[in-house]
C-alpha positions as a Python dict, from the first residue, in 0.01 Angstrom:
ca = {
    (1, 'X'): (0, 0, 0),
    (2, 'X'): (-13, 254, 241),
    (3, 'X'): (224, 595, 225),
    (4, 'X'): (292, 793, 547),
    (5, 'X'): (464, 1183, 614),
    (6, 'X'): (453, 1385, 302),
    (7, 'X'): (376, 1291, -47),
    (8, 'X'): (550, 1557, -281),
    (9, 'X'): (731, 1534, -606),
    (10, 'X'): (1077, 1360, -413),
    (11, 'X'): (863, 1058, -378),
    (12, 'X'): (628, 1027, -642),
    (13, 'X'): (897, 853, -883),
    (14, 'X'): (956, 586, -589),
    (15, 'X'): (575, 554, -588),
    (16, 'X'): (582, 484, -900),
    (17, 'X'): (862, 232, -901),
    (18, 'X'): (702, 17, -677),
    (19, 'X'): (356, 17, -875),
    (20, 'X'): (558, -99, -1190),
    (21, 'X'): (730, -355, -968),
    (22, 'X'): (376, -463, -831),
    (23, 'X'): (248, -483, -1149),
    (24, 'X'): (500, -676, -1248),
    (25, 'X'): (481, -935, -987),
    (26, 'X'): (87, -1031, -1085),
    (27, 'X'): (-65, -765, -860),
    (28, 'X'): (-257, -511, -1093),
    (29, 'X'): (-507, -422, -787),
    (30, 'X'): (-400, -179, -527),
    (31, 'X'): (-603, -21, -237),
    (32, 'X'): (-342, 286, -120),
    (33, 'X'): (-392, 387, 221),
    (34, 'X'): (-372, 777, 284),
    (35, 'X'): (-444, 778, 609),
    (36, 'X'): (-123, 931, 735),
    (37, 'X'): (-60, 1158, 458),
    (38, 'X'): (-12, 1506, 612),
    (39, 'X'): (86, 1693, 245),
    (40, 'X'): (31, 1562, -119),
    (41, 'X'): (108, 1789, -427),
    (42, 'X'): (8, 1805, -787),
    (43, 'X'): (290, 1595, -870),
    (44, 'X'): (201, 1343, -623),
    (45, 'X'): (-153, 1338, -734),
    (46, 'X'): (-33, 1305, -1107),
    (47, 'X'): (152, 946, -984),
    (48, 'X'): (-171, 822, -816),
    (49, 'X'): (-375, 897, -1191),
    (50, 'X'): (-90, 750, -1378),
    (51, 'X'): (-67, 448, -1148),
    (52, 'X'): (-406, 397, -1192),
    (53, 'X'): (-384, 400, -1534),
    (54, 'X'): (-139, 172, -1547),
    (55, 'X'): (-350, -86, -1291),
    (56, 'X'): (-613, -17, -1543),
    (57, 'X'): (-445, -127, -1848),
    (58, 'X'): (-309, -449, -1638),
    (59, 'X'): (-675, -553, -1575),
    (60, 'X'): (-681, -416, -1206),
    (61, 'X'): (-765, -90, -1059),
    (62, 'X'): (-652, 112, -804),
    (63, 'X'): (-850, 286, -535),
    (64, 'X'): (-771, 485, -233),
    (65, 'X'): (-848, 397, 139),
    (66, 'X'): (-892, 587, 459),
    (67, 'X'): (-780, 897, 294),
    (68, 'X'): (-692, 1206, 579),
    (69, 'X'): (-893, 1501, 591),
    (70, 'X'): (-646, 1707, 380),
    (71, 'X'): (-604, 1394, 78),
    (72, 'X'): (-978, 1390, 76),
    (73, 'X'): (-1021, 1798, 15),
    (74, 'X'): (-749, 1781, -256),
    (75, 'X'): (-865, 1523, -445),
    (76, 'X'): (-1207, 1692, -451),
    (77, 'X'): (-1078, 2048, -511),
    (78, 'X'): (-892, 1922, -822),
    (79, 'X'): (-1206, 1774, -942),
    (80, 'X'): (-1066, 1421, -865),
    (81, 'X'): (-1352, 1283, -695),
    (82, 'X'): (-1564, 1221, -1007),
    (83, 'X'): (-1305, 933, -1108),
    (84, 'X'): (-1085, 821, -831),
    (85, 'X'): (-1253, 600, -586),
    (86, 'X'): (-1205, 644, -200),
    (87, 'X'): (-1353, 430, 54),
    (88, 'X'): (-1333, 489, 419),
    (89, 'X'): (-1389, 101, 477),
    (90, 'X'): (-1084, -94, 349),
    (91, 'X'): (-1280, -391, 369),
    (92, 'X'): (-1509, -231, 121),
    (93, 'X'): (-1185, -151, -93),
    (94, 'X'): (-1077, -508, -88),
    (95, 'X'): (-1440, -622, -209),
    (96, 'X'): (-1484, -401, -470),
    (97, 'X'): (-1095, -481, -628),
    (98, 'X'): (-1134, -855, -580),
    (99, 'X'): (-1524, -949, -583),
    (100, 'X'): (-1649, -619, -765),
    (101, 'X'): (-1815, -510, -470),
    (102, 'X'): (-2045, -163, -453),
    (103, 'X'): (-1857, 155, -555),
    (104, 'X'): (-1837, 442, -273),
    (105, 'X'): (-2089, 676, -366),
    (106, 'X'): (-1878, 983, -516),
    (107, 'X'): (-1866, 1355, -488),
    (108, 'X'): (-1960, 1568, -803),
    (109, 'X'): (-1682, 1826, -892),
    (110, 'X'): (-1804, 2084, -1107),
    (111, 'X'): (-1426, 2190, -1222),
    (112, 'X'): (-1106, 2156, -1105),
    (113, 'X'): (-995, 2495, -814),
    (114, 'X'): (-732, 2577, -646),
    (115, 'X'): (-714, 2732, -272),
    (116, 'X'): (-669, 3094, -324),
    (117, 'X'): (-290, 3205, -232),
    (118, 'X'): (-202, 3539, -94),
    (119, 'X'): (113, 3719, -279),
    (120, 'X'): (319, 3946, -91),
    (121, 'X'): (486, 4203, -302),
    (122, 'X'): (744, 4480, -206),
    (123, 'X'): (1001, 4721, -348),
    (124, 'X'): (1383, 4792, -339),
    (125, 'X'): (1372, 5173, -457),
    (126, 'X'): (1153, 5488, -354),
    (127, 'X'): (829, 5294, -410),
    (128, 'X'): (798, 5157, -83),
    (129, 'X'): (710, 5449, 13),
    (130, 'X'): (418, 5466, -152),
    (131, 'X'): (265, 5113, 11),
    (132, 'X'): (23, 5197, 280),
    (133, 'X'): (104, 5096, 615),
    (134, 'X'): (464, 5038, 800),
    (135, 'X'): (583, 4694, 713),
    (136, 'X'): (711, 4808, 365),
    (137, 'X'): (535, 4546, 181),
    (138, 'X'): (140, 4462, -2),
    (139, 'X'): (-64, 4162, -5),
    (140, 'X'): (-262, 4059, -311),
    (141, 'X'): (-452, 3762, -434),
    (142, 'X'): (-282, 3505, -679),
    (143, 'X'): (-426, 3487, -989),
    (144, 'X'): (-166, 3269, -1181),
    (145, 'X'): (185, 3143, -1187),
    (146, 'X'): (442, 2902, -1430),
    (147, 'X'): (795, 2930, -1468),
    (148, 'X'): (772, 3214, -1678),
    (149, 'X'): (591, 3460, -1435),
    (150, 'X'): (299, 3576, -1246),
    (151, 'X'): (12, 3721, -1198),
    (152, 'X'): (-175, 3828, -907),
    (153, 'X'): (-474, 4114, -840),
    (154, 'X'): (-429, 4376, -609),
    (155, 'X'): (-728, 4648, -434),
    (156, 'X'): (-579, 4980, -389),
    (157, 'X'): (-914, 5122, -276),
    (158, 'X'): (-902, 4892, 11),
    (159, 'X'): (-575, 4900, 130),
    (160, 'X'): (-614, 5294, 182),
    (161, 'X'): (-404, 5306, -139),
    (162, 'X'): (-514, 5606, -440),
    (163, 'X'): (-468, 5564, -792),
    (164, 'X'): (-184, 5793, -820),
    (165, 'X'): (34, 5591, -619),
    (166, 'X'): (-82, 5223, -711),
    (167, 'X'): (-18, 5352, -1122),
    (168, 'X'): (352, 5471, -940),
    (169, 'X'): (421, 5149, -744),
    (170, 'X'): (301, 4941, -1094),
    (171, 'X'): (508, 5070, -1279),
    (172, 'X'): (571, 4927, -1641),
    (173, 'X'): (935, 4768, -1644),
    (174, 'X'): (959, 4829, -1238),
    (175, 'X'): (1120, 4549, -1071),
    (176, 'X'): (919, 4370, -793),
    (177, 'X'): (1012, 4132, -505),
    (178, 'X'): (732, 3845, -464),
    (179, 'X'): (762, 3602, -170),
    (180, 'X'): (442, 3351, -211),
    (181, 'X'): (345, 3017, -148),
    (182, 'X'): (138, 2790, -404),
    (183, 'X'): (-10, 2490, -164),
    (184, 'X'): (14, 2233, -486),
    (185, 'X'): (350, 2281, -577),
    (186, 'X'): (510, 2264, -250),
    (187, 'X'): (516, 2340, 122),
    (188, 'X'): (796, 2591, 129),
    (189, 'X'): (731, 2957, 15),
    (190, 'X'): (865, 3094, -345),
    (191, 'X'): (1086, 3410, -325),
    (192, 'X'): (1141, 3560, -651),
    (193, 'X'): (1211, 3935, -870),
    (194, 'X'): (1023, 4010, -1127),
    (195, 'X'): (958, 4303, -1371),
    (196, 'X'): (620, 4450, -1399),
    (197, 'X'): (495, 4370, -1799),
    (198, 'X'): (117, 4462, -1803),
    (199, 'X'): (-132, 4598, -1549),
    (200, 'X'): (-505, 4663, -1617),
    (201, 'X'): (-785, 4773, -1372),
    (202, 'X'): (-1136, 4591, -1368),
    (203, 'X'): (-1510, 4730, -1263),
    (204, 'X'): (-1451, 4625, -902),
    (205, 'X'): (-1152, 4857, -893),
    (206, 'X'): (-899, 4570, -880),
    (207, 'X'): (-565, 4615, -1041),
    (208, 'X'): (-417, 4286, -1249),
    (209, 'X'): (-34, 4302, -1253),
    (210, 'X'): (151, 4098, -1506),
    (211, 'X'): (530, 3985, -1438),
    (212, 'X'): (808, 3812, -1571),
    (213, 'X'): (1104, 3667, -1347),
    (214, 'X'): (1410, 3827, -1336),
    (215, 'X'): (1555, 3628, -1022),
    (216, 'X'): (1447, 3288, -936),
    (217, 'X'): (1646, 3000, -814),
    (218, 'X'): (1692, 2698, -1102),
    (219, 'X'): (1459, 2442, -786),
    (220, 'X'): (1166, 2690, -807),
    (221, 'X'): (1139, 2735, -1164),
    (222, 'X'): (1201, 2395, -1181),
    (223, 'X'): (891, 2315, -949),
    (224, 'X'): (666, 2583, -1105),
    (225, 'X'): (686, 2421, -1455),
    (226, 'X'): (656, 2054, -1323),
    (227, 'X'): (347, 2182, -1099),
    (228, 'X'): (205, 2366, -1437),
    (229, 'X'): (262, 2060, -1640),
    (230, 'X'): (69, 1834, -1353),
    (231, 'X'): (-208, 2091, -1298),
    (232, 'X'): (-277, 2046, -1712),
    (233, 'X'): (-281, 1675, -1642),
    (234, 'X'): (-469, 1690, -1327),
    (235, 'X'): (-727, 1893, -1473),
    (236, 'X'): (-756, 1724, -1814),
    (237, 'X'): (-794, 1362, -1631),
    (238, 'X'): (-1068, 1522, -1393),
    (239, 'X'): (-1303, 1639, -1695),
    (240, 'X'): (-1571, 1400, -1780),
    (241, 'X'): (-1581, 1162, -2099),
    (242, 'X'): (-1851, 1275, -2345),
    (243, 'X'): (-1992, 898, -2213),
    (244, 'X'): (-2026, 1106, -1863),
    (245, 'X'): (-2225, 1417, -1998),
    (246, 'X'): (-2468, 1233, -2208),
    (247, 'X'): (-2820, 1316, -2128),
}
């Protein structure tokens, strides 16, 4: 089987329809061919673990072939590589489905990561005044996001910013606009209110800022819960059986 373009959450259930209906025609072992996959998210990653589940519980397997560069760094950033089996030979893929050739020799994920994704933040009222520089608006590191809210960290120290005016711009109850794009949920970016909730400072001087949405379309809260519901899965599939840890 081999998929082409991008593999996101529109096509996973199609993906997944034609594994059932190959599975249902005798054919329990599948070699899928990501050669010409240019995106895949956590959704699309969640099909590929349940289809393989369901190969596995037919008495088949399924493995993937000639991944592309991007597949390849996914699957091993989300700690995938310690049970899903990619060769870059489909002949070898073949063998090892039908004749129980030699496994690939796989990659050792310590844990399951995410790239880190920048946050941009801004304000409607007098604050963004206060946010160093011209453009009106702050960057800050992603720390975590659902359908409920975010949070992200922030340096004021380094972006010429004192403590005064980052405790003024953060701002229990302030509203916030958030544009930001998470890489495993989908390609397009996230623009969203929220209302600041919680902030706390750390050794480094970073400040942690806590939000809950206010304004956010039905699509993206929609995709942020599907995406946290996948990572869980993702994550909990990628951890190794106590049968793996033994010493």
């Amino acid at each position: 089987m081999m998929l082409r373009g991008d593999f996101e959450t529109d096509s996973a259930d199609a993906f997944l329809a034609k594994v059932e209906e190959l599975l249902a025609g005798g054919t329990p072992r599948i070699a899928l061919c990501l050669r010409y996959v240019k995106y895949i998210n956590s959704t699309a990653l969640g099909a590929i673990m349940r289809a393989r589940t369901k190969c596995q519980e037919a008495g088949g397997d399924l493995v993937i072939t000639r991944p592309s560069r991007l597949s390849a760094e996914i699957v091993g950033k989300m700690g995938l590589d310690t049970v899903l089996l990619l060769f870059d030979d489909e002949d070898e893929a073949v063998d090892f489905l039908v004749d129980g050739g030699a496994a690939p020799a796989q990659a050792r994920s310590n844990e399951a990561t995410e790239d880190a994704c920048t946050v941009m933040f801004s304000f409607d009222d007098e604050r963004k005044e206060l946010l160093p520089g011209k453009r009106h608006h702050g960057v800050a590191v992603l720390d975590s996001v659902n359908a409920d809210g975010i949070v992200f960290h922030w340096n004021p120290e380094e972006h010429g910013c004192d403590a005064a005016d980052a405790a003024a711009m953060f701002r229990l109850d302030g509203d916030i606009r958030l544009k930001l794009q998470v890489k495993l949920a989908r390609k397009g970016f996230f623009e969203v209110h929220g209302r600041i909730r919680n902030t706390s400072h750390n050794q480094r001087g970073d400040l942690t800022v806590a939000a809950l949405w206010t304004k956010i379309s039905s699509r993206d809260q929609q995709a942020l819960r599907r995406h946290g519901e996948e990572l869980a899965y993702l994550r909990n599939q990628a951890t190794p059986s106590s049968a793996d840890t033994a010493t």
